[in-house]
C-alpha positions in Angstrom: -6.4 69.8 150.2 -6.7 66.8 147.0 -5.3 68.3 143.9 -8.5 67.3 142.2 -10.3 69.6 145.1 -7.9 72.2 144.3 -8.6 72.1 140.6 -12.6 72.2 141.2 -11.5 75.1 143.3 -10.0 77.4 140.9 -12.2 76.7 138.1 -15.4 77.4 139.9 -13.7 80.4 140.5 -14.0 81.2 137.1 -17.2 80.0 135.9 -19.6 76.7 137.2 -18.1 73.8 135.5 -19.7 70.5 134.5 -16.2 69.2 134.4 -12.8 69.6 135.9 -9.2 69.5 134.1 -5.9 71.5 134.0 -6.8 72.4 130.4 -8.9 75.0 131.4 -6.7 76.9 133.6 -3.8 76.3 131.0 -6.1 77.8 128.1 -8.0 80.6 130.7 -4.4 81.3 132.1 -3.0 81.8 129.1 -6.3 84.3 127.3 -6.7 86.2 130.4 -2.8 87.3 130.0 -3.8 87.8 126.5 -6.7 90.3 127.5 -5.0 92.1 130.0 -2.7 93.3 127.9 -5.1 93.5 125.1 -7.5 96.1 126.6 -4.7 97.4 129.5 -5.7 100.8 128.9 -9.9 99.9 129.4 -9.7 97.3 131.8 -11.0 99.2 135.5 -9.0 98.4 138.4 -11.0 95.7 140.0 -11.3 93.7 137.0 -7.3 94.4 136.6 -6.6 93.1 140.1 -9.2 90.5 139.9 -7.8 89.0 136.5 -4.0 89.3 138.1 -4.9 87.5 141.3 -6.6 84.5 139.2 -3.5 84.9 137.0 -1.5 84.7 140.2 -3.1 81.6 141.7 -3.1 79.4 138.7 0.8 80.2 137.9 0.7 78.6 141.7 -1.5 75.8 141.1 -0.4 74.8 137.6 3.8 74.1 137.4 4.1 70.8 135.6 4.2 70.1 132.7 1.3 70.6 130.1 -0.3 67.3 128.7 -4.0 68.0 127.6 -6.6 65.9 128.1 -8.8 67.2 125.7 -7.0 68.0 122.2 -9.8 70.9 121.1 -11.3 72.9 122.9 -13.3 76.0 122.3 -14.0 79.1 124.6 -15.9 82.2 124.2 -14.9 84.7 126.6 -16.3 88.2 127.5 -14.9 91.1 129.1 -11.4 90.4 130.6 -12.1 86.6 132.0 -15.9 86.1 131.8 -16.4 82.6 130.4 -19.4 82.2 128.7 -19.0 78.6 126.5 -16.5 76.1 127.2 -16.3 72.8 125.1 -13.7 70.3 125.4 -14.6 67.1 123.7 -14.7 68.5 120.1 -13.5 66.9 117.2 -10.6 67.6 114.6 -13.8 67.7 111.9 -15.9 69.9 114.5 -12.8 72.1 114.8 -12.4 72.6 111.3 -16.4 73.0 110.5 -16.6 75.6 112.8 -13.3 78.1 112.1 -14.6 77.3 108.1 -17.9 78.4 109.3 -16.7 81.5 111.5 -14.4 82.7 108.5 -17.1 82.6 105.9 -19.5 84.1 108.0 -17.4 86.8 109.5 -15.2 88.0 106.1 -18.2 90.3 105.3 -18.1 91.9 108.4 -16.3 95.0 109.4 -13.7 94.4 112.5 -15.5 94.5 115.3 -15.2 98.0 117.1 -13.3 97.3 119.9 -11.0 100.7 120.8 -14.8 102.2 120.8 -16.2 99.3 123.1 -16.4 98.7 127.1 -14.5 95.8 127.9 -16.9 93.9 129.1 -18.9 93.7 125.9 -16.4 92.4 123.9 -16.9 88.7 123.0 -14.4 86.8 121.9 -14.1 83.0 120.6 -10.8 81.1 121.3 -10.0 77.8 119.4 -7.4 75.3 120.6 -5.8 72.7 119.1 -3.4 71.2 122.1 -1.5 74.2 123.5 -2.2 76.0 120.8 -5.0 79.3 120.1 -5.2 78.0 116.0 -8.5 80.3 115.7 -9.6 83.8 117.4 -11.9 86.4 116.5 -14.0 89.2 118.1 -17.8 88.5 117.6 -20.2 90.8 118.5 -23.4 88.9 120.3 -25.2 87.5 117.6 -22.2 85.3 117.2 -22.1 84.6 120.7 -25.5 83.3 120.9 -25.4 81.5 117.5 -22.2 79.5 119.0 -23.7 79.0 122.2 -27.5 77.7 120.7 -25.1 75.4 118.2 -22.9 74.0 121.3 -25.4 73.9 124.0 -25.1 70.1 124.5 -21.1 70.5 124.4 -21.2 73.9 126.7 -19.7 72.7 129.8 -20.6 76.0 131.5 -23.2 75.6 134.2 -24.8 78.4 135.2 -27.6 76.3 137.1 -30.2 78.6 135.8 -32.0 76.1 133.2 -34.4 74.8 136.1 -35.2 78.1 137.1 -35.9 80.3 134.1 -38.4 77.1 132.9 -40.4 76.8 135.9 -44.0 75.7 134.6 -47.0 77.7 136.4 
């Protein structure tokens, strides 16, 4: 099997991609291990075991060394490993607009609640900056869909559905 096969592989694993790099499993790898041991005491066993095995396979796939491809990138991720926006090709400016934009917006809002919420409606929005999370936050959906309307031509997931859900009659 090709590498770049592989790699196509164990992203569409994790969500339908428009595009295929290591990034993603470095960053995914690295916020999945974050939420497992975030929400260890929530998390049910299939989702544990689920998350552990992806865990599991990428630590196989992925041994070299890290060089990124794409210097930001931005992820909002539900549950344990549910990837709902991924955008790679932002822009240092981009990057800064939006954790500006985040901060004002969510410094007048209390913490999200999440000891009182089911896993798998937290949302939360990761910000790299090479291998580095410079920006995350729990959002509650609001959030979610104002980030997803505002990145929709960056948003890289591809659930397929677009086609369907606009089917003139």
């Amino acid at each position: 099997m090709s590498k770049n096969f592989e790699l196509k592989y164990m992203i569409e694993k994790l969500f339908p991609s428009k595009v295929y790099t290591l990034d993603i499993l470095y960053d995914l790898k690295l916020i999945i291990s974050i939420r497992l041991k975030q929400f260890q005491h929530n998390v049910d066993e299939f989702e544990k075991y689920r998350a552990e095995e992806y865990l599991k396979e990428m630590s196989e796939f992925i041994k070299y060394p890290k060089k990124y491809e794409f210097p930001n990138r931005l992820y909002v991720i539900s549950g344990v490993q549910f990837v709902g926006v991924a955008c790679l090709d932002l822009s240092d400016k981009a990057i800064q607009n939006i954790i500006c934009d985040l901060q004002k917006e969510l410094c007048d809002c209390e913490p999200f609640p999440v000891n009182r919420t089911e896993v798998n409606l937290i949302n939360t929005v990761y910000i790299f900056h090479e291998n580095t999370p410079v920006f995350w936050r729990h959002i509650d959906p609001a959030y979610v869909a104002l980030i997803s309307q505002t990145l929709s031509t960056k948003n890289i997931v591809n659930f397929g559905l677009k086609n369907r859900w606009t089917v003139k009659d």
